[in-house]
N, C-alpha and C positions, 0 to 999 in steps of 0.2 A: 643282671638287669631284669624289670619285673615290664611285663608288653602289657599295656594297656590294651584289652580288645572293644569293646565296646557300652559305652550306655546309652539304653532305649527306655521310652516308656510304657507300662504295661499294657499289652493288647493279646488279644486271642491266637493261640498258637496251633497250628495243626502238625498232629505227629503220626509217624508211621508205625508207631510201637504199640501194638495191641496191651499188650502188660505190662506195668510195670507192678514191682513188687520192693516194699522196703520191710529189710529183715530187721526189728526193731525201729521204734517209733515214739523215741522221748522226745522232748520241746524241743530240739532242732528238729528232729525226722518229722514232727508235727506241726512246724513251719514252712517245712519244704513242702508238704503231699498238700496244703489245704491251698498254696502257692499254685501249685501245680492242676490242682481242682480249680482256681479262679482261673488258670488258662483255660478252660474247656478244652483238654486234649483229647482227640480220639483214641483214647487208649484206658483200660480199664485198671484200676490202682487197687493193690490190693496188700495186705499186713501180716507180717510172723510177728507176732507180739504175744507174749505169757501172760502179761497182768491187764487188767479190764479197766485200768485207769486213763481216763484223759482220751476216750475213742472220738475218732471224730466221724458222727452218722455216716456221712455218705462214702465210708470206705467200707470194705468187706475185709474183715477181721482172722484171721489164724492162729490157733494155738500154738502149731505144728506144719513142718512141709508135709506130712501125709495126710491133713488135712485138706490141703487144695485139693483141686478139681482133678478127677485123672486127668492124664496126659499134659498136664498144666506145662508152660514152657513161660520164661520167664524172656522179653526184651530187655529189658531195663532193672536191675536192683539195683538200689539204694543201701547200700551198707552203711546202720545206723545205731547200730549197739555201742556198748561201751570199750573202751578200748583192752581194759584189763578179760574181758569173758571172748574175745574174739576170736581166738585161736583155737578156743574148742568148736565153738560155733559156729564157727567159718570150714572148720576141717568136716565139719556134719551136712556142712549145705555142699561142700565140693564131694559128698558120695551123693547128695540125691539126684534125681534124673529131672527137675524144674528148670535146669538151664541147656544150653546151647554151644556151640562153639561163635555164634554169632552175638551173642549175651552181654550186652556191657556192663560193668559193677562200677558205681560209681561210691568211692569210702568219701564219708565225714566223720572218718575216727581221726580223733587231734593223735598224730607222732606216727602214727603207722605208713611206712616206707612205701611206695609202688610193689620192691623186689618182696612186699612181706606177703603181700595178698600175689603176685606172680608164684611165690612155692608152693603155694595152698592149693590152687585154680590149676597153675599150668602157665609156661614160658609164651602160650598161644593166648592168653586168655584176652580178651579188653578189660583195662582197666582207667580209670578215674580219681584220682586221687583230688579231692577238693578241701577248702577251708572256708563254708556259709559265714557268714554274722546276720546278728538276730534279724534289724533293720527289714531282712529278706521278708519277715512278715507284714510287711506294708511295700511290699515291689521295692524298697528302698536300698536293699542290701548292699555289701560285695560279694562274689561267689569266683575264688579264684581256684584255680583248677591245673593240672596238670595230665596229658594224656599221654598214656606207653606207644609206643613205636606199633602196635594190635591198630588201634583204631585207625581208620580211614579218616581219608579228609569231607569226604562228603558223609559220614557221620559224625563227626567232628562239627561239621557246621549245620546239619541238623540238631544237632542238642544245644548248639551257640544260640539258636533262635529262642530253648528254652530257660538256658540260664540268663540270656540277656532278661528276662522278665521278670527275674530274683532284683536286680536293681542294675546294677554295672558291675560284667564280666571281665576278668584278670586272667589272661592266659599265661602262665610265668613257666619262663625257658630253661630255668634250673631248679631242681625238687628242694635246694638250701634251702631257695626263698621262702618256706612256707615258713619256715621261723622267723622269719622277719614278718610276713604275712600275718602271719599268726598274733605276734605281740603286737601289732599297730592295726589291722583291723578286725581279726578275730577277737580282742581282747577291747578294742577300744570305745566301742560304745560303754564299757564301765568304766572309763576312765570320763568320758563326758557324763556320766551318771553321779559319780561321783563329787565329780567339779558343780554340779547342781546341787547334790544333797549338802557341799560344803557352803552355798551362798545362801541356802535355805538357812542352816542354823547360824549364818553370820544376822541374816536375817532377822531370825526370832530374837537373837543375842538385843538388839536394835528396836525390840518392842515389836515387830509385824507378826500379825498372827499366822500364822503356820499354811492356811489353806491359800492366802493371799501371797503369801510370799513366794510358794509351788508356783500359783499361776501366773507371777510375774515375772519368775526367770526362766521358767518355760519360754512364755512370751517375748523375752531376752535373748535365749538362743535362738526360737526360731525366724525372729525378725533379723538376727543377726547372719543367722545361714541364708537366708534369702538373699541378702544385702553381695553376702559372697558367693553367691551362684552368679549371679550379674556381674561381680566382678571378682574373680582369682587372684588378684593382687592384694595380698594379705596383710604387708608392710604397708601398703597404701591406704587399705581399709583403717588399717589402726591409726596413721596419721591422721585420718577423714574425720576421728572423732579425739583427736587430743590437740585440746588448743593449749599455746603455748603459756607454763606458769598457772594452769589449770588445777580440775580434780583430776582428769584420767592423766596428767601427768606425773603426778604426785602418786597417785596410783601404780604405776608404771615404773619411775623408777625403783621401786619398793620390790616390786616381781623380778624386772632385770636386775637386779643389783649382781654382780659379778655372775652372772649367768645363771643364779639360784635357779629360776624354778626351771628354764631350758634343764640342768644338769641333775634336778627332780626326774622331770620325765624320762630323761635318758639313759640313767640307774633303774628307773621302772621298766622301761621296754629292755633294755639290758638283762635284767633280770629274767624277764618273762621269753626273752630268747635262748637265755640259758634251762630254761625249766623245757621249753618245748625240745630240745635237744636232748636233753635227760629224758622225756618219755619215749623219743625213739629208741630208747636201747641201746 
């Protein structure tokens, strides 16, 4: 079972974490930190990052852990490299002296275990295992998460305050779920990405020029999400706009016909459950 914990909307967070540090900073680790920069936290964010691409000003940059500040100690890292270079990287930051025994790591590497990062760190360490999706750069996200038996409850619900800010927090009570997790919201904004890029060139097919077509199924989905924020009843939503012997019925039967595109998507997330299991190892 996956525990819904909570969605809020974004407001200013106070933390008791003087540092945080994210060891690598590609377009997720640079959703999260600029996320984390609009909470105005009291706590100062700073980067291990090699390459000089994509900085974003107001963080303070490293090549290297001997780099930072002496005596530097780290609250909070952000593990946000790539999944295949971790093991060396991770084995180099568990001999420097930047962290603590009180140190949380929190991973957004997709397939890597809890128990991968506990061999590396220590059977003491805290640890984080999470799954962002993009969304999170507009407070919109999901940010679901998993926390080792290390962390306390009352840090536990001090960092709830920060991820609830990513969009709506998913605390999940078994580590499988993250491949289910994974395939349906880490993976699914391209799937609704897609489903647009496909009405655009149904679109053009149909004579609408290209910019107009963008802006009107944009306008499509989001007047449509709105409609189901006000109301979660989704079978019901869809009856609300197909009258009987209509277009969107005609429509409709065409999609469900023997479960066609239900059994589309369900090959697709299928698929993408079995890939995220293959990268754990």
């Amino acid at each position: 079972m996956i525990c819904l914990i909570a969605r809020t909307k974004h407001k200013h967070t106070k933390s008791n974490m003087k540092n945080i540090l994210f060891l690598g900073c590609g377009k997720m680790g640079s959703i999260l930190a600029n996320n984390l920069l609009a909470q105005k936290l009291d706590s100062k964010i700073s980067v291990i990052k090699k390459s000089d691409k994509n900085k974003i000003t107001k963080l303070k940059y490293y090549k290297n852990f001997d780099e930072l500040p002496k005596n530097y100690q780290a609250d909070l890292i952000f593990l946000a490299i790539k999944p295949q270079d971790s093991k060396k990287i991770l084995t180099e930051l568990s001999k420097s002296k930047i962290f603590n025994k009180n140190t949380i790591f929190i991973s957004i590497l997709a397939g890597k275990k809890i128990s991968f990062f506990e061999e590396i760190f220590g059977l003491d360490a805290k640890i984080i295992r999470s799954m962002p999706n993009l969304p999170i750069e507009h407070f919109q996200g999901i940010f679901s998460y998993l926390a080792n038996k290390n962390i306390t409850k009352l840090e536990l619900k001090k960092l709830q305050k920060i991820f609830d800010n990513f969009g709506t927090s998913i605390e999940l009570e078994d580590e499988e779920n993250f491949n289910v997790v994974t395939a349906v919201f880490g993976s699914g904004p391209a799937y609704i990405f897609y489903l647009q890029e496909i009405l655009v060139e149904i679109l053009e097919e149909l004579n609408c020029p290209n910019q107009t077509a963008k802006d009107l199924v944009n306008q499509l989905f989001y007047g449509s999400i709105l409609m189901s924020l006000n109301n979660n009843d989704f079978s019901k939503l869809k009856e609300s706009v197909t009258s009987k012997a209509g277009t969107t019925e005609a429509a409709l039967k065409v999609l469900g016909q023997n479960s066609q595109l239900k059994n589309i998507f369900k090959n697709a997330i299928n698929s993408a459950i079995t890939r995220s299991k293959e990268l754990q190892g």
